[in-house]
C-alpha positions in Angstrom: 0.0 0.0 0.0 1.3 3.3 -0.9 2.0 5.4 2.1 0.3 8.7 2.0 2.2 12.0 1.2 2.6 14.7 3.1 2.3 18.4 1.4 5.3 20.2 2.3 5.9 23.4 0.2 9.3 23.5 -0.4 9.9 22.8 -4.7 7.5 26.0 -4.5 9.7 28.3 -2.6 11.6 30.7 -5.1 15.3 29.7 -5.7 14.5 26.1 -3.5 17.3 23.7 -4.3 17.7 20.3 -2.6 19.9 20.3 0.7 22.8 17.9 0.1 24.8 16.0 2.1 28.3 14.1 2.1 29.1 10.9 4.0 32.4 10.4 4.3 32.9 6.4 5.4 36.2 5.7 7.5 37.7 2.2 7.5 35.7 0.1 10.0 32.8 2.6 10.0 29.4 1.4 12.1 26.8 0.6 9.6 24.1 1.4 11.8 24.7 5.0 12.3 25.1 5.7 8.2 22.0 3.6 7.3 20.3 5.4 9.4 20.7 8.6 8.4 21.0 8.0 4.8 17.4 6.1 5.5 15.8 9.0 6.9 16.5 10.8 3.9 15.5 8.6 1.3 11.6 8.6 3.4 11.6 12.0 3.5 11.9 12.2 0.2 9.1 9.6 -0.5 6.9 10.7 2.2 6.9 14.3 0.2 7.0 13.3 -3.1 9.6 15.3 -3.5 13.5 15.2 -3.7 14.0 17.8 -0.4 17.8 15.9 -0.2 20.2 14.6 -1.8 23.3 12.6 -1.0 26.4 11.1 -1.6 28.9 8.7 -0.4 32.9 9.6 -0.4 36.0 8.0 1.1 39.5 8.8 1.3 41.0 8.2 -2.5 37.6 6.9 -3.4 38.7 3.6 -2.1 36.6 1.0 -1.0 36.1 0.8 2.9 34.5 -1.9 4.9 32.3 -1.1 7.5 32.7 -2.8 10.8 30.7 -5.6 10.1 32.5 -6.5 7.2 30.8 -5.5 4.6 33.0 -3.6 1.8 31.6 -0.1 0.1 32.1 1.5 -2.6 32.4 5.1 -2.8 31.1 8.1 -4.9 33.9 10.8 -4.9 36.7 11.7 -3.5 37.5 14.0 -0.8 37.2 17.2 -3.0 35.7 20.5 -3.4 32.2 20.8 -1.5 29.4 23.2 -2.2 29.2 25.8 0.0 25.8 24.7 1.6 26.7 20.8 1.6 26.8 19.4 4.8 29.5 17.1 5.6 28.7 13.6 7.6 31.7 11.8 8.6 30.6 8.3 9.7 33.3 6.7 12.1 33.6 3.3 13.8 35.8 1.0 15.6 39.3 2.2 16.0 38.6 5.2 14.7 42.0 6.8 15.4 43.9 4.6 12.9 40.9 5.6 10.6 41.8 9.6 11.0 44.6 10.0 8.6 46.6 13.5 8.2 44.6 14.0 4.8 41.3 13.3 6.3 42.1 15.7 8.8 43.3 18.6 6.2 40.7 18.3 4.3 38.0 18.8 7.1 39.7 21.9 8.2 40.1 23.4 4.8 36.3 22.8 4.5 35.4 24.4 7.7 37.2 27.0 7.0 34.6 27.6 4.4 32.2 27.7 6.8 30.4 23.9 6.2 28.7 22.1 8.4 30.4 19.0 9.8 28.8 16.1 11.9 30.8 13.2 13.1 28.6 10.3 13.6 29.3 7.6 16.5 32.7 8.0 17.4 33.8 10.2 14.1 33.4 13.2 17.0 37.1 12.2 17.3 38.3 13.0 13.9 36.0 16.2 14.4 38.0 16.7 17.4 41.5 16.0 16.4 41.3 18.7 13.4 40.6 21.2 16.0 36.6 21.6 14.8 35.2 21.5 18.4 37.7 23.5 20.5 35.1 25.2 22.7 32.4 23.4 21.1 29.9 21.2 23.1 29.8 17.5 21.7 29.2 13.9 22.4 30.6 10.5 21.2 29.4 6.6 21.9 30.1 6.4 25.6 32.6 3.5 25.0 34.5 6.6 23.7 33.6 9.1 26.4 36.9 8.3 28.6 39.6 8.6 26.0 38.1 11.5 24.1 37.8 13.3 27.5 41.3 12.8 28.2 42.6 13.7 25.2 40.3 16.8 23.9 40.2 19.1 27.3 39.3 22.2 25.2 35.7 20.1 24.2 33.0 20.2 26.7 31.6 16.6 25.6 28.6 15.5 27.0 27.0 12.4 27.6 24.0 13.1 25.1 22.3 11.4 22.6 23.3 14.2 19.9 24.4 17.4 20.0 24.3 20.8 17.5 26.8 23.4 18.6 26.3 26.2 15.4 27.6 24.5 12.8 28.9 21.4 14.4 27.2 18.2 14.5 28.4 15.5 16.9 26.1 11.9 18.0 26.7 9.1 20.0 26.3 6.4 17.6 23.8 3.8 16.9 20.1 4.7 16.2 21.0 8.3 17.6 21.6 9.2 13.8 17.8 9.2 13.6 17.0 11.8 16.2 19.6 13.9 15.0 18.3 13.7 10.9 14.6 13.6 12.3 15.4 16.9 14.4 17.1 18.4 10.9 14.2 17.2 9.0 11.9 18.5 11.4 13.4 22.0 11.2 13.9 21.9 7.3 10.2 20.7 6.7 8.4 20.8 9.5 7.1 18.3 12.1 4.7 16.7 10.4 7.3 14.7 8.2 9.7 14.5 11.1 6.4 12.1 12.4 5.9 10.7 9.4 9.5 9.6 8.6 9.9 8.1 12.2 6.5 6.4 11.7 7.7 4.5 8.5 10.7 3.6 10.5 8.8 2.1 13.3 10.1 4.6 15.7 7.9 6.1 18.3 10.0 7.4 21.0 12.4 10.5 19.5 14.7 11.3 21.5 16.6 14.9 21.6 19.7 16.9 22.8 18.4 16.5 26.3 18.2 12.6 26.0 21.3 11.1 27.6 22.4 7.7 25.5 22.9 5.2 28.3 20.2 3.5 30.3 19.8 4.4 33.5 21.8 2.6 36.3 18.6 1.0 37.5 18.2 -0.5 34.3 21.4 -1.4 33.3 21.6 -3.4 36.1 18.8 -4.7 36.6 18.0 -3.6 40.0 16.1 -0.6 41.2 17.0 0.2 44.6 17.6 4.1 44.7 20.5 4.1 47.3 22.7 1.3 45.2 21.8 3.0 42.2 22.8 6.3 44.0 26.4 4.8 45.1 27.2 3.1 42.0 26.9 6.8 40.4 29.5 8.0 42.2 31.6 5.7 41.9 31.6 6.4 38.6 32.2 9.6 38.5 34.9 9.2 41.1 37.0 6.8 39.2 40.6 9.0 39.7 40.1 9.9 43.2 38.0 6.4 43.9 36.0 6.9 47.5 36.0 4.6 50.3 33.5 2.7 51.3 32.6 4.1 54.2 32.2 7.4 52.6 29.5 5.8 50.1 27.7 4.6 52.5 27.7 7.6 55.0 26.5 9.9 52.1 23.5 7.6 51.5 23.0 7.4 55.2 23.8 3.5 55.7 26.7 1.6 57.8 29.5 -0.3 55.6 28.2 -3.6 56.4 24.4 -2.6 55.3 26.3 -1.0 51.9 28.4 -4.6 51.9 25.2 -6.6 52.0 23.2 -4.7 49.3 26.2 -5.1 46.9 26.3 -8.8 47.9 22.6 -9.4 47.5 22.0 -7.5 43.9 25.3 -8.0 42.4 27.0 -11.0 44.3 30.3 -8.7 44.5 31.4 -6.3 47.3 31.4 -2.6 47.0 35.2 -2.8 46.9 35.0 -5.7 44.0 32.5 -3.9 42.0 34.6 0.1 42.6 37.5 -1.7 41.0 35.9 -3.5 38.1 34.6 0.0 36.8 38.3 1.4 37.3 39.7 -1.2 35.4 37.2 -1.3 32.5 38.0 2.5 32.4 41.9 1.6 32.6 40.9 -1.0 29.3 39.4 1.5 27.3 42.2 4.4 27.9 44.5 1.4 27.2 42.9 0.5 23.5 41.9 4.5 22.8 44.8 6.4 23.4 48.2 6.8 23.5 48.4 7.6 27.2 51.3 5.9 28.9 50.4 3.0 31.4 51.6 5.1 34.4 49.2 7.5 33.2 46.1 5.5 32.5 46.9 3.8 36.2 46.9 7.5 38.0 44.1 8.3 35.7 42.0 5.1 37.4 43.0 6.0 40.5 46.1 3.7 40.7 48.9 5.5 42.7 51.3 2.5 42.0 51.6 1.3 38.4 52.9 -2.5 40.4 49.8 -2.6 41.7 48.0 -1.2 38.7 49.6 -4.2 37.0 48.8 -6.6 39.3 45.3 -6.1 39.6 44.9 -6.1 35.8 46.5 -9.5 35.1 43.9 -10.8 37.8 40.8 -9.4 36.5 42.2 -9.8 32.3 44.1 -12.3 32.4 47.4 -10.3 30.8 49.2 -6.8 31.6 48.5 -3.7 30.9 51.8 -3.8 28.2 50.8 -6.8 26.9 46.9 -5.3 26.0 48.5 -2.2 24.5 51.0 -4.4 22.5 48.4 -7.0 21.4 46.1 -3.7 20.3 48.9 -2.4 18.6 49.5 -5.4 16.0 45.5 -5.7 15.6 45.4 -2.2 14.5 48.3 -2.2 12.3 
């Protein structure tokens, strides 16, 4: 059944042109987050019966990239000349730092010079970053990211939202989040209406915005919803240089340590102490595999004072040191 149209008068408008857009792939990009985009494009121009956008798909050379899944693309164009009003949608992935190459990064500074707009999609924030587009910028990037961008970009204030639009400056936190953020462009292009309409054909009934954060909420991400455990897991998390004691958590949501002790035990079968270090060392993982940061520093960045014990404590939760994971991550990437 044909879906039905909706009238939006934009072909009418004098001097209306299409808005375009250029995604630019990087090795190992996420499939997800350029689909989805791209999709919500292609149904905004059905839903109108009109072409409102147009798109196209570059790469660095005009090589073929694979996304992360595997799959191998073929590209349009070069990185070259842009319109002045063509948006550029750099679509990143995993390892996205072996992905931002010195020509990638030339290029997106000679085109914001020019005054484009430039999105990086899931963790392309990072190449966005590294070319110096967000210095003083608000942004956001897949929260797998979030440590090892916020060590290395100080001058970004990043965010832990699903999307964010600071002037001309488009950063998302991967995944489906590319849909809120085309759906919110759509929405202020065309109206609401289609926005609806689009998100309708996709099956997608709760939009999110730049106020939506992109994790689930402690309660539901661990499956327990008691408010004072879900209180002091939060800060432990955001406590993971200078990690609290115990008896600290539990004074500040008015329990003793051994009440603290047996609510960790009965919802996560760990103590508070087990569970504190398990977050710092998943932090410590991520620096480790994201950046270039030197073990000592990752350790005093966990809230290891003594890179021994740092060492020690890895090798018993991974099974291998902190050199060793760098190492082995190093010949993956190369």
């Amino acid at each position: 059944m044909e879906a039905q149209k909706i009238t939006v008068k934009a072909t009418d408008r004098p001097g209306f042109t299409p808005r375009r857009f250029t995604f630019v792939l990087l090795n190992n990009f996420t499939l997800l987050c350029f689909s989805s985009a791209v999709e919500c494009l292609r149904l905004a121009n059905r839903m109108s019966g009109q072409e409102l956008y147009q798109w196209t798909v570059a790469t660095e050379g005009a090589d073929p990239v694979s996304c992360s899944a595997g799959i191998e693309f073929n590209a349009q164009s070069d990185l070259g000349d842009l319109a002045r009003d063509e948006a550029i949608m750099v679509c990143g992935g995993v390892d996205v730092q072996t992905a931002t190459t010195k020509r990638l990064l030339n290029w997106l500074r000679k085109e914001a010079r020019r005054g484009a707009t430039v999105a990086g999609l899931c963790t392309a924030g990072y190449a966005l970053a590294k070319a110096g587009l967000l210095d003083g910028k608000k942004a956001t990037i897949h929260w797998e990211n979030h440590d090892s961008f916020a060590e290395e970009f100080d001058e970004v204030t990043l965010t832990k939202s699903v999307f964010v639009v600071d002037g001309n400056r488009v950063t998302t936190a991967g995944g489906t989040a590319s849909i809120d953020l085309m759906l919110k462009l759509i929405a202020e292009d065309h109206g609401e209406e289609l926005a609806n309409a689009v998100a309708d054909q996709l099956i997608y009934s709760s939009i999110r915005t730049d106020q939506d954060t992109q994790r689930l909420s402690i309660p539901t991400r661990i499956g327990v919803r008691h408010p004072k455990l879900s209180r002091v897991i939060q800060m432990m998390e955001q406590a993971i240089e200078e990690p609290i004691s115990p008896a600290i958590l539990a004074r500040d949501v008015q329990m003793s340590t051994r009440q603290l002790e047996r609510l960790f035990r009965r919802y996560l079968n760990r103590s508070p102490k087990r569970y504190y270090m398990e977050l710092r060392l998943q932090k410590a993982r991520n620096l480790l595999m994201q950046t270039d940061m030197s073990v000592i520093n990752v350790a005093l960045a966990c809230g290891f004072a003594s890179p021994s014990h740092f060492s020690k404590c890895y090798r018993a939760h991974y099974d291998t040191t902190p050199y060793r994971e760098r190492g082995s991550h190093g010949a993956k990437a190369s």
